[in-house]
C-alpha positions as CSV (number, residue, x, y, z in Angstrom):
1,X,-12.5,-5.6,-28.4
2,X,-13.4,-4.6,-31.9
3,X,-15.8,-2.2,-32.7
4,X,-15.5,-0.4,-28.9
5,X,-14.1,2.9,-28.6
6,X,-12.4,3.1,-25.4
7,X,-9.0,4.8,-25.9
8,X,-7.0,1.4,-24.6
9,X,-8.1,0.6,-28.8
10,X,-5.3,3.0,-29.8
11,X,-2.6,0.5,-28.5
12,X,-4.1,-2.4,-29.7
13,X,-1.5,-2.8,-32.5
14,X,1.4,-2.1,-30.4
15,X,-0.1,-4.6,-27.0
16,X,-0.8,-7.5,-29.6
17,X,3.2,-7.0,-31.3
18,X,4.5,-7.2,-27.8
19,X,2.7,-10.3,-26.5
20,X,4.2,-11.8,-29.4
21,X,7.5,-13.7,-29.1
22,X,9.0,-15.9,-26.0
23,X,8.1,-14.7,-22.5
24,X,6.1,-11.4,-23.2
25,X,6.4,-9.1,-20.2
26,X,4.2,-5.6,-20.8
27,X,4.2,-2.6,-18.0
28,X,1.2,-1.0,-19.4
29,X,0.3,2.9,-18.1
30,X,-3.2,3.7,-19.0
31,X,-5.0,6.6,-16.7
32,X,-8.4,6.6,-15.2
33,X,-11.1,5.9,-18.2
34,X,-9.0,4.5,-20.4
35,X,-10.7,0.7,-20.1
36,X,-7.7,-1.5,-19.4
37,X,-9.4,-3.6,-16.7
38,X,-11.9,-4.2,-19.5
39,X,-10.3,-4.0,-22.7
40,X,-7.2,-5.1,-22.6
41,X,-7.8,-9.1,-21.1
42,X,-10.6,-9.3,-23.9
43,X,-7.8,-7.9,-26.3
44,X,-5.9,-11.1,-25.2
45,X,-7.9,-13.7,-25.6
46,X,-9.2,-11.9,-29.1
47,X,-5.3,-12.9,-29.7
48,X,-5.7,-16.8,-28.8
49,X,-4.4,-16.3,-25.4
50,X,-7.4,-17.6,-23.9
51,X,-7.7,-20.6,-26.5
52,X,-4.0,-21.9,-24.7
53,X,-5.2,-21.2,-21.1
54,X,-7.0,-19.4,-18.7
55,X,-5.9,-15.6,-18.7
56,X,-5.9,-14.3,-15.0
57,X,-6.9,-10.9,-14.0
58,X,-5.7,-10.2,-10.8
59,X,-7.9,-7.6,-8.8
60,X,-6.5,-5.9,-5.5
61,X,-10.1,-6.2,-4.6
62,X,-12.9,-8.5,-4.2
63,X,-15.8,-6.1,-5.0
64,X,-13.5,-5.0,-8.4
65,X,-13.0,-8.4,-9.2
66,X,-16.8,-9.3,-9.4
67,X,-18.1,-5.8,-11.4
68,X,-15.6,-6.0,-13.5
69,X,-16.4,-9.7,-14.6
70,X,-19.9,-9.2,-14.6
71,X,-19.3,-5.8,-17.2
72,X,-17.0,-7.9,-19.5
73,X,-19.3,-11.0,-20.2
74,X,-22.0,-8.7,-20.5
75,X,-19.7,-6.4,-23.0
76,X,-19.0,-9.8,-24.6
77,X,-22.3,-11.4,-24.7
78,X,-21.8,-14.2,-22.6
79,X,-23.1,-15.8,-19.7
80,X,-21.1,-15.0,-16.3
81,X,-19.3,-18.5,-15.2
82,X,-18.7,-19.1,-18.7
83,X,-16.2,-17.5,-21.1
84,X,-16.0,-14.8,-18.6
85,X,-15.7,-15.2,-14.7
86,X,-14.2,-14.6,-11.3
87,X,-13.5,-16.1,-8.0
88,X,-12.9,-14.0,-4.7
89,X,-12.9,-15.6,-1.3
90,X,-16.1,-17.5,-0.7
91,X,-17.4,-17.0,-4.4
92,X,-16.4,-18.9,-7.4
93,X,-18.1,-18.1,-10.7
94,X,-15.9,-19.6,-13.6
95,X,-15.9,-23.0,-15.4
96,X,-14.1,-25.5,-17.4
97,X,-15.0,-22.8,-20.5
98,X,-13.9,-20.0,-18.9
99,X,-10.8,-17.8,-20.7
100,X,-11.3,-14.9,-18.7
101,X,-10.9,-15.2,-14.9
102,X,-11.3,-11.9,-12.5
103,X,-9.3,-12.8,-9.1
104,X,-7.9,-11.5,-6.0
105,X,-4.3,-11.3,-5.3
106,X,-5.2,-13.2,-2.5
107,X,-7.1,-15.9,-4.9
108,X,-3.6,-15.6,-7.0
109,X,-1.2,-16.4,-3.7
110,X,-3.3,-19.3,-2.7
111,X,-3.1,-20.9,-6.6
112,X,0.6,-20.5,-6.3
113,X,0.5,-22.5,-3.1
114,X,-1.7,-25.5,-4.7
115,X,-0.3,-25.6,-8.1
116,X,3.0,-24.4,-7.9
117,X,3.3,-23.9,-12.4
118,X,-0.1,-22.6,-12.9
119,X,-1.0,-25.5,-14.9
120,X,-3.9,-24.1,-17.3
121,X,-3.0,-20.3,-16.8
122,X,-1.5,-18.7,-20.3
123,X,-1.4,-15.4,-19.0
124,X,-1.5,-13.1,-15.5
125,X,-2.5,-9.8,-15.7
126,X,-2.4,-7.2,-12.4
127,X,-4.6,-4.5,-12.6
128,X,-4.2,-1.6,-10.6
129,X,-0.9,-2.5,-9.7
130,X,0.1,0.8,-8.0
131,X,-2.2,0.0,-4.6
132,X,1.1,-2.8,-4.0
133,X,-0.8,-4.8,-1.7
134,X,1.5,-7.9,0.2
135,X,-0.2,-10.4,-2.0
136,X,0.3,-8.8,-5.6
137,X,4.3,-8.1,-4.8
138,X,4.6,-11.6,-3.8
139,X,2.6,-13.4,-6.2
140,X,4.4,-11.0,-9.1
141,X,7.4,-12.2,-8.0
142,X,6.6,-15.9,-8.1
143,X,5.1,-16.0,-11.4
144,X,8.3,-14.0,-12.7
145,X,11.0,-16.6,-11.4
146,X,7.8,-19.2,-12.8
147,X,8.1,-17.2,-16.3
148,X,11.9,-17.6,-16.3
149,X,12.3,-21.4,-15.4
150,X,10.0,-24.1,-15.9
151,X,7.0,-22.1,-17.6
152,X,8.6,-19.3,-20.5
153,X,5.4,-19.5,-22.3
154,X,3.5,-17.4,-19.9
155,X,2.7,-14.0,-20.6
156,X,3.1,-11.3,-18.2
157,X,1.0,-7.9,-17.8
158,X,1.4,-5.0,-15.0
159,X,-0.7,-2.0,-15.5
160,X,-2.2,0.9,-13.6
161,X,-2.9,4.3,-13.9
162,X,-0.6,6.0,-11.3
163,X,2.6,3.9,-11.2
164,X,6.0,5.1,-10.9
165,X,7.3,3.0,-13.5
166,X,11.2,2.9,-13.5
167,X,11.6,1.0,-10.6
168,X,9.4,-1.7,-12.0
169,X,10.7,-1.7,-15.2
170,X,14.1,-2.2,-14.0
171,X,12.7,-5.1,-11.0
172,X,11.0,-6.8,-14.3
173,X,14.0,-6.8,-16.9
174,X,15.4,-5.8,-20.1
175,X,13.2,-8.1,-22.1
176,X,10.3,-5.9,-20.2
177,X,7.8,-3.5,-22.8
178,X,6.8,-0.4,-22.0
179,X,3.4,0.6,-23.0
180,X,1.5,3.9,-22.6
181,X,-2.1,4.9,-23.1
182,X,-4.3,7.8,-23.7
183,X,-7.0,7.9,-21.5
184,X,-10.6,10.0,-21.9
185,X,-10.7,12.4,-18.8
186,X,-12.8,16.0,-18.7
187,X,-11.7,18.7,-16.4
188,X,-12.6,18.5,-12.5
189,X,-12.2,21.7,-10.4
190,X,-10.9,20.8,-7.3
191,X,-12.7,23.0,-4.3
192,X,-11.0,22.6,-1.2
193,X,-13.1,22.7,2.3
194,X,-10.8,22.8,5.2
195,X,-13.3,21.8,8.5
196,X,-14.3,25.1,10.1
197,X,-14.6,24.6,14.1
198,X,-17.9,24.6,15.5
199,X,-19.4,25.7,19.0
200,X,-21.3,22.7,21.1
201,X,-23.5,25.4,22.5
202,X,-21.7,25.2,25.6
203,X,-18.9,27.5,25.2
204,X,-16.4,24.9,23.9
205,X,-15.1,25.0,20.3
206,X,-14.4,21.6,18.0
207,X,-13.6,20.5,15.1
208,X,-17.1,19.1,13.2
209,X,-17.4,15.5,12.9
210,X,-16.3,14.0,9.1
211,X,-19.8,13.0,8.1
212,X,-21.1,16.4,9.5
213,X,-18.4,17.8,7.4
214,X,-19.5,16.2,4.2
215,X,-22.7,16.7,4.7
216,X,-22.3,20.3,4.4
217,X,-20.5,19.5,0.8
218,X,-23.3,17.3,-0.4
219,X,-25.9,20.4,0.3
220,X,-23.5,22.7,-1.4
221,X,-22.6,20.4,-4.6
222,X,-27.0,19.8,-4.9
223,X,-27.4,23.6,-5.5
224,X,-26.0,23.2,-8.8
225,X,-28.3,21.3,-10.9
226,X,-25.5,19.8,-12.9
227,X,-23.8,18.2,-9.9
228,X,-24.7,14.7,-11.3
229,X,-24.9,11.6,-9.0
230,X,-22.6,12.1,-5.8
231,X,-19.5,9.8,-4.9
232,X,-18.4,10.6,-1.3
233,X,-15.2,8.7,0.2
234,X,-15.4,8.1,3.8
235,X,-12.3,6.1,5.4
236,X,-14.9,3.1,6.9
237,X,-17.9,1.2,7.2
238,X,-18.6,3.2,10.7
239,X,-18.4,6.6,9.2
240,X,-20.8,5.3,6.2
241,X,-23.7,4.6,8.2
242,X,-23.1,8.1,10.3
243,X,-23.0,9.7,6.9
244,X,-25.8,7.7,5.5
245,X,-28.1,8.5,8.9
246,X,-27.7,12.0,8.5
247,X,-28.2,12.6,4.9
248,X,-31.3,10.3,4.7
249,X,-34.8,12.7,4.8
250,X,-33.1,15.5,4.1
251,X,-35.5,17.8,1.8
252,X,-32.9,19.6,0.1
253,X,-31.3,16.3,-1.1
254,X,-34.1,16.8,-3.7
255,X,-35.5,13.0,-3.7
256,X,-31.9,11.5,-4.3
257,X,-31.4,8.1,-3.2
258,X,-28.1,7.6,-1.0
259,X,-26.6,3.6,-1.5
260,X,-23.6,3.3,0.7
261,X,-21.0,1.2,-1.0
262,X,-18.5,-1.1,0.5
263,X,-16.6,-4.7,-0.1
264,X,-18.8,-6.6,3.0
265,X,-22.2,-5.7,1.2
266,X,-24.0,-8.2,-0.5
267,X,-23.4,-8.2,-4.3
268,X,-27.1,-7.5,-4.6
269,X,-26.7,-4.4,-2.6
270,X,-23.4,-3.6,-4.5
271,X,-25.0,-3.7,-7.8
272,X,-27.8,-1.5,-6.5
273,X,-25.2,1.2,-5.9
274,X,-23.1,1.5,-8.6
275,X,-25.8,0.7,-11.3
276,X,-27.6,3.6,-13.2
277,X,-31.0,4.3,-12.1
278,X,-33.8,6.4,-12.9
279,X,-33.2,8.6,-9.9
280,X,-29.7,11.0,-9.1
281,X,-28.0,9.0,-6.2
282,X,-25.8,10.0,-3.2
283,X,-22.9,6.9,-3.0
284,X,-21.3,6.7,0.6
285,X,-18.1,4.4,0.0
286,X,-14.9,3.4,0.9
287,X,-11.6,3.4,-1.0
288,X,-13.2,0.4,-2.8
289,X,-14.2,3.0,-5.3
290,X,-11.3,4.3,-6.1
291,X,-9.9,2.5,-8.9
292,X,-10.9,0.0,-11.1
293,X,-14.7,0.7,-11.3
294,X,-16.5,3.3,-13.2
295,X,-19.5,4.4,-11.6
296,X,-21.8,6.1,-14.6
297,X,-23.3,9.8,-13.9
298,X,-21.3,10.7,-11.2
299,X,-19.8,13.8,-11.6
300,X,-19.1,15.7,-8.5
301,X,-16.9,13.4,-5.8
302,X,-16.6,15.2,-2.0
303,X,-13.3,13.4,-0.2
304,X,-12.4,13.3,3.1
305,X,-8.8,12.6,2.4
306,X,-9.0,9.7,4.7
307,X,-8.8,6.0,4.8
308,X,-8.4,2.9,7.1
309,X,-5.5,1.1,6.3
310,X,-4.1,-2.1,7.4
311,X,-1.0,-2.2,9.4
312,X,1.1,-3.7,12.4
313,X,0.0,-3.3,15.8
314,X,3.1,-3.9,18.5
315,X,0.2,-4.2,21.4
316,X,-2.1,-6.8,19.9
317,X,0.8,-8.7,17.7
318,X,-0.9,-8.5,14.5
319,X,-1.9,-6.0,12.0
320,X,-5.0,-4.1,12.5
321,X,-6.8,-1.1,10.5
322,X,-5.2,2.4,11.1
323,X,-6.8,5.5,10.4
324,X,-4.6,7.7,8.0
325,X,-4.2,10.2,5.1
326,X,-4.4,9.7,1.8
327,X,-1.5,10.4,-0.5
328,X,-2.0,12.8,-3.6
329,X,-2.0,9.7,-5.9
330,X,-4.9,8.4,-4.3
331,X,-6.6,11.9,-4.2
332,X,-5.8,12.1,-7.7
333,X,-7.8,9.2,-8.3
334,X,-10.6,9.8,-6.4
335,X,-11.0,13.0,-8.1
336,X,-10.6,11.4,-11.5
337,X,-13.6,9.6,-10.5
338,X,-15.6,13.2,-11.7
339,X,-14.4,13.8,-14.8
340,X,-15.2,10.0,-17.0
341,X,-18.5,10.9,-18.3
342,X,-18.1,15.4,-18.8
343,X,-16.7,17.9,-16.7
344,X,-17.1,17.6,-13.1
345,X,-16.0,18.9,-9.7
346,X,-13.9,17.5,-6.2
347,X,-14.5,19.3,-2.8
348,X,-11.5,18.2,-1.4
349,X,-12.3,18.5,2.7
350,X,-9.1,19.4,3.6
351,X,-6.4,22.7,3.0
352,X,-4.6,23.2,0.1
353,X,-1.8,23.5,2.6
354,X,-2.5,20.0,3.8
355,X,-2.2,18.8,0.0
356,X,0.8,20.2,-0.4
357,X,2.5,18.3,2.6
358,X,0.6,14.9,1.6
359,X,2.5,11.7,-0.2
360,X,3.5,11.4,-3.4
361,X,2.2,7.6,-3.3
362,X,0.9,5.1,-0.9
363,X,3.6,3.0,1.0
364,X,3.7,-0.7,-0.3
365,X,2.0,-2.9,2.1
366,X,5.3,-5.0,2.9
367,X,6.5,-1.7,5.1
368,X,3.4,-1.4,6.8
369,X,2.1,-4.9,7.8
370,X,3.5,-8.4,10.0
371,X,5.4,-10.8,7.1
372,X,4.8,-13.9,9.2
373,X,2.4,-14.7,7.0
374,X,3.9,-13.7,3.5
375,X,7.2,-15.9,5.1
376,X,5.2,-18.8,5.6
377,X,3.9,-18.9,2.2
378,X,7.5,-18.2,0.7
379,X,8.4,-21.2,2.6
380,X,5.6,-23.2,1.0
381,X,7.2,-22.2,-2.5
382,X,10.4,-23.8,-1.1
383,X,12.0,-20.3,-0.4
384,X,13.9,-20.9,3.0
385,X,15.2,-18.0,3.4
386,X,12.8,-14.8,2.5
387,X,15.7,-12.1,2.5
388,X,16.7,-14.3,-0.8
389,X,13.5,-13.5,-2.9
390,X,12.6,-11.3,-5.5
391,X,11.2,-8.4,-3.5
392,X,10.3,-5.5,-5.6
393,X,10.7,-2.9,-2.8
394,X,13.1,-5.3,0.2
395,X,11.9,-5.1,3.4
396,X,13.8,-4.4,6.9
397,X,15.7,-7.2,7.8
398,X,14.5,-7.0,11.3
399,X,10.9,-7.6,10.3
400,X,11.9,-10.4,8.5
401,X,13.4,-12.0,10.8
402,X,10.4,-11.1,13.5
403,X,8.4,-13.2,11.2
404,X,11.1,-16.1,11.1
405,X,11.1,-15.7,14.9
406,X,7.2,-16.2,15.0
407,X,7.0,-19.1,12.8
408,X,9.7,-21.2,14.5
409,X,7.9,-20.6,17.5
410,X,4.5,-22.0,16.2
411,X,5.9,-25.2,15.0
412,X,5.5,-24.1,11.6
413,X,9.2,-24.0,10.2
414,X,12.5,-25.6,11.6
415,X,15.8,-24.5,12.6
416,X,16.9,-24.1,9.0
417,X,13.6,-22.4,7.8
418,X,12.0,-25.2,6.0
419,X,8.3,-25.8,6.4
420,X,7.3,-28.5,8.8
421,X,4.0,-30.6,8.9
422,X,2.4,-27.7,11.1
423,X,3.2,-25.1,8.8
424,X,2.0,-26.9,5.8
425,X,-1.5,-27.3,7.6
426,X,-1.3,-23.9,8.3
427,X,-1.4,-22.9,5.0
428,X,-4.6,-24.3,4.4
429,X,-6.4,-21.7,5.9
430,X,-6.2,-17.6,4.8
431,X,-5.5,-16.7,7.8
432,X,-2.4,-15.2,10.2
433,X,-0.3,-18.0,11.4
434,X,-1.1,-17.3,14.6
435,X,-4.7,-17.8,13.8
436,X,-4.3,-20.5,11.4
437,X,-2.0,-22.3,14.3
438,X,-5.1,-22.1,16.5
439,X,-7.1,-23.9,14.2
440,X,-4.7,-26.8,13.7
441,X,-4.4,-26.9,17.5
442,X,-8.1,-27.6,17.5
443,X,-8.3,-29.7,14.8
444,X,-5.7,-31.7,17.5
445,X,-7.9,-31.5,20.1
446,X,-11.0,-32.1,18.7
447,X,-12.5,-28.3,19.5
448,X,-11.9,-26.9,15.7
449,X,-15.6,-25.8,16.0
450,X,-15.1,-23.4,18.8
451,X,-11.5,-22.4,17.8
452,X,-12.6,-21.5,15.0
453,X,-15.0,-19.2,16.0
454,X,-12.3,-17.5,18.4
455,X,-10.5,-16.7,15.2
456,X,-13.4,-15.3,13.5
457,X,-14.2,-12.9,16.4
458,X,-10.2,-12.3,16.5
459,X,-10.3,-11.3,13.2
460,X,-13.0,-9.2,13.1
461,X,-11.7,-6.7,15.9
462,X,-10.1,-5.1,12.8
């Protein structure tokens, strides 16, 4: 956007050549505070993408999706819904006017489904790339074999701030530009708190609890009167409200106001915690404020190190949320989250010891969760066999065929893998094909009411 000054400007010229020509495909590093997620779609349509179709930002999540559209139109002066927009599962804010559309992946997959060429769409754009959900490496390579058959007009953007980038160059081509960009980060000194065992008063000597733990960093960071607003990462919505509990009426908070901050909070309640107020603030969240969103004044960040991720669970037969470490990309990031507006500080609570043994990145989501589901919508794309598509990282042939296994014994493919009736209803609904098999069972037998509530209680358990 002219006349801004984020440090993404410094590409502009360079962004705008390569999006020129047949088939534009940009890989686009920028680090935290550089303003992709908000500069560079705007730079786009500022380029006539947006005049030739709907330019798609795709959002690993919801909550990301929504901010981020709301700070754009109000960067650009125009009404949400209108010029500027989103639509997440169960919202949809964007019009026939609308050039700039915030989505999920999930939002992306399910386009794909029902219009197969992205009739209307000029460009896609994944943000924060690096988190490689299921839904982002699947829909990135549909809309690659889309940009290299029956639609070479569509442009093609991947960007993120940690990304190892020559795998993805290579999975994306010859004809694939590399971009890098500056970004505007102070220092952060990183204070590590390893948990210090406590006595119960009984003789017996344990670990303290996590939100014990970082309750002892938030009175520590307070002392210093340039601490700023506080962002604290806790792994889940269970360990917010313990950590919310115990801080709240504490006098040496000082009159701060604590906001806990997650993706199943109202958007009113969302906005009330990452917004600027007149008072210093305490933010409990969940991973959901790790990329993407800048939260203005914070600048001292206390992480746990841990977060619930979604994988496969042999016992139940479909993927739950495990409890797990962070990698150092991820710390990385949430500790970049205290140096955007000046200089800041992380108390990391664990042992630099621990650091040293953590992850480099994050495992893609394709080696951690069931594929049933990713296989059935492959199907729907007419891919019979899933081993044959473009995966960017190739998962184990055993779990593929697992999935195969699964969805031949629903009803929902045949022997030769092609998509049956029952499958195609199945797609309908965002759910695991065992789920979504349910609900087509009781739309059969007239009890889709109460079958579909089973689901919803199924689903929840996660």
């Amino acid at each position: 956007m002219p006349g801004t000054s984020l440090p993404i400007e410094e590409i502009r010229g360079e962004f705008l050549k390569a999006l020129k020509g047949a088939s534009p495909r940009i890989l686009l590093k920028a680090p935290t505070g550089s303003g992709k997620s908000t500069g560079i779609p705007p730079m786009m349509d500022d380029a006539g993408l947006g005049g030739n179709g709907l330019i798609v930002v795709v959002q690993p999540r919801r909550m990301a999706a929504r901010l981020l559209a709301r700070h754009v139109a109000r960067l650009r002066g125009v009404e949400l819904g209108r010029e500027v927009g989103y639509m997440v599962r169960f919202e949809r804010h964007i019009s026939s006017r609308t050039r700039i559309a915030y989505v999920t992946d999930g939002v992306l997959e399910r386009w794909l489904t029902d219009r197969p060429g992205l009739e209307g769409v000029s460009a896609v754009v994944f943000d924060e790339f690096h988190e490689r959900s299921l839904s982002g490496d699947l829909s990135l390579g549909r809309v690659l074999d889309l940009q290299e058959g029956p639609r070479p007009d569509l442009a093609v953007v991947v960007m993120s701030a940690t990304l190892e980038m020559s795998g993805l160059r290579e999975y994306m081509g010859e004809s694939c530009r590399e971009l890098e960009a500056c970004g505007r980060q102070y220092p952060v000194e990183i204070t590590y708190r390893p948990a210090r065992p406590v006595s119960d008063g009984r003789g017996r000597v344990a670990p303290p609890s996590v939100w014990d733990q970082a309750a002892e960093a938030v009175r520590e960071a307070v002392k210093d009167a340039a601490c700023g607003d506080i962002l604290l990462f806790m792994p889940g919505v269970y360990e917010i409200r313990r950590t919310v509990e115990l801080l709240e009426g504490k006098p040496w908070l000082g009159g701060r106001d604590i906001f806990p901050l997650y993706g199943a909070l109202s958007p009113e309640q969302q906005n009330r915690a990452v917004e600027k107020g007149g008072r210093p603030r305490v933010i409990v969240s969940t991973n959901v404020a790790e990329t993407s969103l800048t939260i203005e004044g914070v600048r001292t960040v206390i992480d746990t190190g841990w977060v619930r991720q979604s994988g496969w669970d042999p016992y139940r037969g479909m993927d739950t949320l495990h409890l797990v470490r962070i990698s150092k990309a991820s710390a990385a990031q949430r500790a970049g989250r205290a140096g955007r507006v000046a200089e800041g500080r992380c108390f990391r609570l664990w042992s630099e010891a621990e650091q040293a043994k953590k992850a480099e990145f994050d495992p893609p989501e394709c080696f951690r969760v069931d594929l049933s589901g990713a296989v059935l919508n492959l199907c729907s794309w007419g891919v019979a066999d899933p081993e044959e598509f473009r995966w960017l990282d190739r998962p184990d042939p055993l779990v593929l065929q697992r999935a195969r296994h699964l969805l031949a014994s629903l009803g929902a493919v045949d022997g030769e893998g092609r998509l049956t009736e029952t499958g195609r209803r199945m797609t309908a609904f965002p759910l695991p094909p065992r789920l979504g098999r349910l609900i087509v069972a009781g739309q059969d037998e007239r009890c889709a009411v109460e079958l579909a509530a089973i689901a919803a209680l199924m689903q929840g358990e996660g």
